[in-house]
One Martini backbone bead per residue (centre of mass of N, CA, C, O) as a GRO file, in nm:
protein
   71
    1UNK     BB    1  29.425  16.907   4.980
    2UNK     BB    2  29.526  16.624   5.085
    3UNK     BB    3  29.616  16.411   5.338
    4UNK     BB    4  29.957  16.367   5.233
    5UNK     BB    5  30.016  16.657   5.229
    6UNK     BB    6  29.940  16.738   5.497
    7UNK     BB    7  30.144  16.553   5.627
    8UNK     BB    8  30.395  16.684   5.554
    9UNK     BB    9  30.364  16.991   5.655
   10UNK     BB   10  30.287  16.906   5.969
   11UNK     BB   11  30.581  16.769   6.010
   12UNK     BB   12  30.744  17.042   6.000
   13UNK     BB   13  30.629  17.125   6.326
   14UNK     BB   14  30.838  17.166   6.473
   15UNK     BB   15  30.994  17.268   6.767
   16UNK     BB   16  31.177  17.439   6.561
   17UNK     BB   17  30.923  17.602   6.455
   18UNK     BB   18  30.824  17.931   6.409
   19UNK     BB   19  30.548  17.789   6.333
   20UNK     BB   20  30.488  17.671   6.559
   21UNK     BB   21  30.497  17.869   6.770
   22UNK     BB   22  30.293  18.092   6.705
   23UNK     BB   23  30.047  17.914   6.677
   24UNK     BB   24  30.056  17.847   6.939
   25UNK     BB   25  30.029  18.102   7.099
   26UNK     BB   26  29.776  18.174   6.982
   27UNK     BB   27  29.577  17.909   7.077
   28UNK     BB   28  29.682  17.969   7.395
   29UNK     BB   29  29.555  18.250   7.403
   30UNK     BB   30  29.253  18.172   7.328
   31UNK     BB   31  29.206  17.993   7.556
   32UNK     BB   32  29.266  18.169   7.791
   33UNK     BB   33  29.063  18.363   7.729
   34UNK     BB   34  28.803  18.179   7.736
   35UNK     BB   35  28.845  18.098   8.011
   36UNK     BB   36  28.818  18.373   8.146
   37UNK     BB   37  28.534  18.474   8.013
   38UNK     BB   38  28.373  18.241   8.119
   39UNK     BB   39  28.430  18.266   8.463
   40UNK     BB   40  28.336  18.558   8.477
   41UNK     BB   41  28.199  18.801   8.595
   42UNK     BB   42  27.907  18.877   8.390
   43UNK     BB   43  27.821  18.608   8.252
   44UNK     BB   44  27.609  18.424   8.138
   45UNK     BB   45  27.550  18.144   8.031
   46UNK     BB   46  27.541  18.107   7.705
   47UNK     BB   47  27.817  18.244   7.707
   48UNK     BB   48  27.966  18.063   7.852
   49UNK     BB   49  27.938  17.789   7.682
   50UNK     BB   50  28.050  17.918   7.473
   51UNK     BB   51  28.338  17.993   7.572
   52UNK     BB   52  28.404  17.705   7.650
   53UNK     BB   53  28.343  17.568   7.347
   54UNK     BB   54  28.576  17.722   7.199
   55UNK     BB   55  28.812  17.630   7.375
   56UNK     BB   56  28.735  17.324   7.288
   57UNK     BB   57  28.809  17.373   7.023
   58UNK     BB   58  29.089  17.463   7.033
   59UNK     BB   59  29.220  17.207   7.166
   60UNK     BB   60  29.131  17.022   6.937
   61UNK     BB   61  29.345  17.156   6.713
   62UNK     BB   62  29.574  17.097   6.872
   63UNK     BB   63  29.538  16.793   6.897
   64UNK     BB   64  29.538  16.786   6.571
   65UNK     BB   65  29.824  16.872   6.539
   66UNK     BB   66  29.988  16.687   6.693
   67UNK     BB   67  29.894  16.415   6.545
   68UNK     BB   68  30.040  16.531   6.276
   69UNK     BB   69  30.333  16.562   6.401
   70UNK     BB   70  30.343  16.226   6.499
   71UNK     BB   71  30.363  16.055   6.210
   0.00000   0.00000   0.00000
């Protein structure tokens, strides 16, 4: 898919589209997991790092949707 068709695409995901909020709910169970499991207590660094990495991976994911989503 090259990037004019993704970003077709991608403006189609706007806040009334049903596969928008799923997409949603599922990134942000997903950080909030990780950020949850980051925090507890009895995960060691590397554990914690990772865990931490990852969330914001995930949040960098949305804000990368988000600016396909408003051009």
């Amino acid at each position: 898919m090259n990037e004019e068709l993704r970003k077709k695409h991608l403006q189609q995901l706007d806040d009334s589209s049903g596969i928008w909020h799923a997409l949603k709910e599922v990134l942000d169970e997903a950080t909030d997991m990780s950020v949850a499991s980051a925090i507890s207590d009895g995960v060691d660094s590397d554990d914690r790092h990772w865990r931490a990495g990852y969330a914001q991976a995930v949040q960098d994911v949305m804000g990368t949707l988000n600016r396909y989503r408003k051009i």
